[in-house]
C-alpha positions as CSV (number, residue, x, y, z in Angstrom):
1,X,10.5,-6.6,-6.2
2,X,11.7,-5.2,-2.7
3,X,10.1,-5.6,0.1
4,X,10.1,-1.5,1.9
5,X,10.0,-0.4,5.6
6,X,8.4,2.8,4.9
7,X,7.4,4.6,8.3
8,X,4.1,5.6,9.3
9,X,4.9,9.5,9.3
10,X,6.0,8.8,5.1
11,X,2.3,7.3,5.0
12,X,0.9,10.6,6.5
13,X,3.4,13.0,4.2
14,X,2.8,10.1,1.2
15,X,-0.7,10.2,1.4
16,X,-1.1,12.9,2.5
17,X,-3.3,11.4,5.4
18,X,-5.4,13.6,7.8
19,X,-6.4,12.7,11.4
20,X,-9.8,12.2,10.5
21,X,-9.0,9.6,7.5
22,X,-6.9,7.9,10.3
23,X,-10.4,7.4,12.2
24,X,-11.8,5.1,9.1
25,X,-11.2,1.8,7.9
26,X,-8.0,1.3,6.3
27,X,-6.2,-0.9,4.2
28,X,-2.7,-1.1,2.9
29,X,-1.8,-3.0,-0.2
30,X,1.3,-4.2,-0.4
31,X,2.1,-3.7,3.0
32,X,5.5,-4.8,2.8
33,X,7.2,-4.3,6.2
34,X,5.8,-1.0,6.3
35,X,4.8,-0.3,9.9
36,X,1.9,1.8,9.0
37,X,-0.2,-0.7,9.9
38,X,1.5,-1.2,13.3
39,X,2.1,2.4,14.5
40,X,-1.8,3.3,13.2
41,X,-3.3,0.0,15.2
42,X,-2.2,1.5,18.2
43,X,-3.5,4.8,17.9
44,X,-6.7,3.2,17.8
45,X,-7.7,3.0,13.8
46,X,-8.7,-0.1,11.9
47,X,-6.0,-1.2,9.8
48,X,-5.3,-3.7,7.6
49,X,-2.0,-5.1,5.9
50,X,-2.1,-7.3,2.8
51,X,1.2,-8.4,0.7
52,X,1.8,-11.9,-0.6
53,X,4.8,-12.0,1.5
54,X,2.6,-12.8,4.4
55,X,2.0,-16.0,3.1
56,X,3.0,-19.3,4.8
57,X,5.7,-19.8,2.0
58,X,9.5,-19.3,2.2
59,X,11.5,-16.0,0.3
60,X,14.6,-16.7,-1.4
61,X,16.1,-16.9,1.6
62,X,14.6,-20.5,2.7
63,X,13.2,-18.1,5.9
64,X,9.5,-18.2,6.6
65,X,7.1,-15.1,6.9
66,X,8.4,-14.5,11.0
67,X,11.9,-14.1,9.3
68,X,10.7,-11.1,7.0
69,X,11.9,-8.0,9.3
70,X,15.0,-9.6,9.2
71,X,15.2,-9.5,5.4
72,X,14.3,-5.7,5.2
73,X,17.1,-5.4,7.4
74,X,19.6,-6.9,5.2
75,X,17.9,-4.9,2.0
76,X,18.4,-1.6,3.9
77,X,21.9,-2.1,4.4
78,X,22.5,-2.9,0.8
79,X,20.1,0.7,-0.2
80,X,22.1,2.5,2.0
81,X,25.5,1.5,0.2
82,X,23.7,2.3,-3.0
83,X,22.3,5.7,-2.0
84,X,25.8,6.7,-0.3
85,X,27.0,6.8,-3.9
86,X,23.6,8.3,-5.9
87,X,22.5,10.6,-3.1
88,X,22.5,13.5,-5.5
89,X,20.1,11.4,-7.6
90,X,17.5,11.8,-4.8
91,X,15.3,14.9,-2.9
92,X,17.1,14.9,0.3
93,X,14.0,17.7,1.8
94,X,11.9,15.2,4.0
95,X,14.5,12.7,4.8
96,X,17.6,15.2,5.4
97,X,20.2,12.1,4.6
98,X,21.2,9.4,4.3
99,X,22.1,8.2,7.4
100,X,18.3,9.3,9.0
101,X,17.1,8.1,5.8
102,X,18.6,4.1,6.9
103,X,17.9,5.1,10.5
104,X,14.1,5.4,10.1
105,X,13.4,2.7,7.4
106,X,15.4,0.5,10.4
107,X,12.9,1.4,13.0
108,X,10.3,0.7,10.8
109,X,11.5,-3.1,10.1
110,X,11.9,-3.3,13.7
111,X,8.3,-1.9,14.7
112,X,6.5,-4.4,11.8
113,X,8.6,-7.2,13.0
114,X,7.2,-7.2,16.6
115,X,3.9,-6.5,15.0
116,X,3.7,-9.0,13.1
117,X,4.6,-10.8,16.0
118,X,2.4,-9.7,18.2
119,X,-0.6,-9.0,16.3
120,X,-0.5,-11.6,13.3
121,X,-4.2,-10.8,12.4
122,X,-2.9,-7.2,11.1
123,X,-1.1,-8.9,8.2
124,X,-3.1,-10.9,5.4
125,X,-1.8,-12.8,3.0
126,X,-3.2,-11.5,-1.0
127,X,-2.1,-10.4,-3.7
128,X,-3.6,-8.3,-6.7
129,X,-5.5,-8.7,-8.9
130,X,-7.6,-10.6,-6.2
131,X,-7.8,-9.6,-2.7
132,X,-9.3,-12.2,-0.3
133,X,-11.5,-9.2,1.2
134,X,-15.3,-8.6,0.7
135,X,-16.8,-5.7,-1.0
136,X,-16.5,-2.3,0.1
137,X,-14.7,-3.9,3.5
138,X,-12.7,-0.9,4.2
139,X,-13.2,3.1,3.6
140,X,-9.7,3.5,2.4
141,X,-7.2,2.3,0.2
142,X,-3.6,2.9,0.1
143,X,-1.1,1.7,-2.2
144,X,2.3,2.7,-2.9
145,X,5.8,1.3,-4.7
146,X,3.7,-1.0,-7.4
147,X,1.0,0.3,-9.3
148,X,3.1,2.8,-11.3
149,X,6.5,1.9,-10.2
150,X,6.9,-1.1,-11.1
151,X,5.5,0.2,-14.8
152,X,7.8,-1.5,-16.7
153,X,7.3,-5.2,-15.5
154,X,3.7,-4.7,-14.6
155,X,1.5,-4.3,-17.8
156,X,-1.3,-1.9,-18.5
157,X,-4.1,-4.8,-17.7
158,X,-2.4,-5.6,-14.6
159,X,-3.0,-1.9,-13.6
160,X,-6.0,-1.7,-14.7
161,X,-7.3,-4.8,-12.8
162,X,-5.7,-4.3,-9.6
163,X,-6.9,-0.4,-10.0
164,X,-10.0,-2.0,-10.3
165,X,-10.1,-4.5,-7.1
166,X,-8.5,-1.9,-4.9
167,X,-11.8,0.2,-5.9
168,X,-14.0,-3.1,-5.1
169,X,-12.7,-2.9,-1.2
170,X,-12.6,0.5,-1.1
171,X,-16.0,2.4,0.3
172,X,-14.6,6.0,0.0
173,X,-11.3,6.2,-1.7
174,X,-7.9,4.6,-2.9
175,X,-5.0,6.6,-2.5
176,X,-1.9,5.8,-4.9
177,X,2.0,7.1,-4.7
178,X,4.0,7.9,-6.5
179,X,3.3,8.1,-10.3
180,X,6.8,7.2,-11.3
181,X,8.7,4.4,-12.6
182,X,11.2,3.2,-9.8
183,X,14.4,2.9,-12.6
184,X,13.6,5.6,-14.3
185,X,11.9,8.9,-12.7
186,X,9.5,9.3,-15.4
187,X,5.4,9.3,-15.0
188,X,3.9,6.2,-15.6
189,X,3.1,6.7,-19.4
190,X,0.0,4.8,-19.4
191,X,-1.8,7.0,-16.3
192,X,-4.0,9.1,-18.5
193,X,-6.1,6.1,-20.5
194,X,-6.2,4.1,-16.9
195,X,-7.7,7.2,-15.5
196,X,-10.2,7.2,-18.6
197,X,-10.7,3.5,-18.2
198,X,-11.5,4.2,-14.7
199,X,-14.0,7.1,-15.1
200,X,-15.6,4.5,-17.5
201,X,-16.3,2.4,-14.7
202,X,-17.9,5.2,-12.8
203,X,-14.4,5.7,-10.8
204,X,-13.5,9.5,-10.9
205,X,-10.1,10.2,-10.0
206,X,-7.7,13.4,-9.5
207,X,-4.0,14.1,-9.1
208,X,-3.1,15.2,-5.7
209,X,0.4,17.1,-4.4
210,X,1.7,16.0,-1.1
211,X,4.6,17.3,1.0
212,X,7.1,14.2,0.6
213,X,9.4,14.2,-2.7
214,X,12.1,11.3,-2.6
215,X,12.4,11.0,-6.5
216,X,12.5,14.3,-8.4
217,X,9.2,15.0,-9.6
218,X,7.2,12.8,-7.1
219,X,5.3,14.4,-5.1
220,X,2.0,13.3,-6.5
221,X,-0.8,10.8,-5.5
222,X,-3.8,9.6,-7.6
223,X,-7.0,9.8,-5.7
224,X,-9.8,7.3,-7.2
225,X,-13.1,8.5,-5.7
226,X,-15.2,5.1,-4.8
227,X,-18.3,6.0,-3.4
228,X,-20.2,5.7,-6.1
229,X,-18.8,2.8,-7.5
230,X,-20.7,-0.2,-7.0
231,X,-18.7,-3.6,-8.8
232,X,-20.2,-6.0,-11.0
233,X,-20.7,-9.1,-9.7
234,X,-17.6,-11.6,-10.1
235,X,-17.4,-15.1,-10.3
236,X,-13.9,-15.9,-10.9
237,X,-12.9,-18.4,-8.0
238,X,-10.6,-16.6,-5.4
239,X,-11.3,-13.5,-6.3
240,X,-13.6,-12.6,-2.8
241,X,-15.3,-14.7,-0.2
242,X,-18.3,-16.0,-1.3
243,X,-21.4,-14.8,0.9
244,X,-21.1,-17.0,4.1
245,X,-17.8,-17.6,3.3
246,X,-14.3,-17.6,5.3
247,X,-13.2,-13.9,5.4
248,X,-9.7,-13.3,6.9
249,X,-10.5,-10.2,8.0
250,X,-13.1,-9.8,10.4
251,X,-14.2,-6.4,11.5
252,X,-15.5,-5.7,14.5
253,X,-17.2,-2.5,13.4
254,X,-19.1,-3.8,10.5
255,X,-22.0,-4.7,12.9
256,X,-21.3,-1.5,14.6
257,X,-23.6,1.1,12.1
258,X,-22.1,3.0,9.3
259,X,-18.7,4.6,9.8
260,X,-18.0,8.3,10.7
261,X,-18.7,11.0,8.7
């Protein structure tokens, strides 16, 4: 699976995220080298990166976790030589072309690099089906580029798990884009009984347009409502910190009162 640069202004169009939802709690899973988390952090709101490729591990590359804005880099170059030739495969109305289309995703390696950098607490190492965060630990969720994309590898229980934890951190709300497969343009063909599954757990959701269309036909999120979910309690061992237990995430505002309205 690639590991994306996305920009924070694609989060906003992508998720279609308000200034207000930008004063909550916010989590992004994956993160990738998105640099959501970095550009948001310093406009003052909470937020939270978690991807796997955080770890302390090594990629394919024998380079640690420091070496991953590097990576992007060298994946970028290799999109852009493949969009050169399929450009007409692709909605040109947000990114105008291909050159501003490399241009930004390259500032946004950049920006997550020095971030990550910088601010190493940002970026959590996790992976779904189990993310290393408490309960209800953030107000929002987003998620793009797996749940739905990656359809094809990723199997219906997958999705419906890691719909699941994503709704177990969550407070308020999980945002999810796009609704496509990556390879193929077409809607994820299992979205309707996950959205029943969901409801079944008390988890409404709805379909939500956005103004950001990269593959034809996707400009859609999936919006699961949260807030009155409450999850069953879970024993399987890594699945959250136990009660008194290390948390890698600790928030400052959690002592603070209930967040804003």
């Amino acid at each position: 699976m690639l590991v994306s640069a996305r920009s924070f202004d694609e989060y906003r169009a992508m998720f279609a995220l308000s200034d207000h939802d930008l004063s909550l709690r916010i989590l992004d899973c994956p993160g990738g080298a998105a640099n959501f988390v970095a550009v948001a952090g310093a406009r003052g709101t909470d937020a939270v990166a978690v991807d796997p490729q955080y770890g302390g591990g090594r990629n394919r590359y024998g380079e640690g976790r420091d070496a991953l804005g590097a990576l992007v880099l060298r994946e970028i170059e290799h999109k852009h030589a493949f969009l050169v030739e399929n450009a007409a495969n692709f909605v040109w109305t947000w990114f105008g072309d291909v050159e501003r289309y490399t241009r930004l995703r390259a500032q946004a390696a950049r920006t997550f690099a020095a971030d990550l950098a910088a601010r190493p607490d940002r970026y959590v190492a996790g992976a779904l089906p189990h993310l290393p965060f408490a309960d209800r630990s953030f107000d929002l969720v987003l998620s793009s580029h797996l749940l739905f994309s990656y359809g094809a590898q990723l199997d219906e229980d997958f999705h419906l798990s890691a719909l699941l934890e994503l709704a177990r951190v969550a407070a308020r709300q999980v945002r999810l884009f796009p609704l496509l497969l990556h390879t193929s343009d077409e809607r994820y063909g299992a979205l309707d009984r996950i959205r029943e599954e969901l409801a079944c757990h008390g988890i409404p959701t709805r379909l939500e347009q956005v103004d950001y269309e990269f593959q034809p036909g996707g400009n859609e999120a999936l919006v699961l409502e949260c807030g009155g979910h409450r999850p069953p309690p879970r024993t399987a061992p890594g699945a959250r910190p136990a009660a008194g237990g290390f948390d890698p995430v600790r928030w400052r505002h959690l002592d603070a009162g209930p967040p804003p309205g």
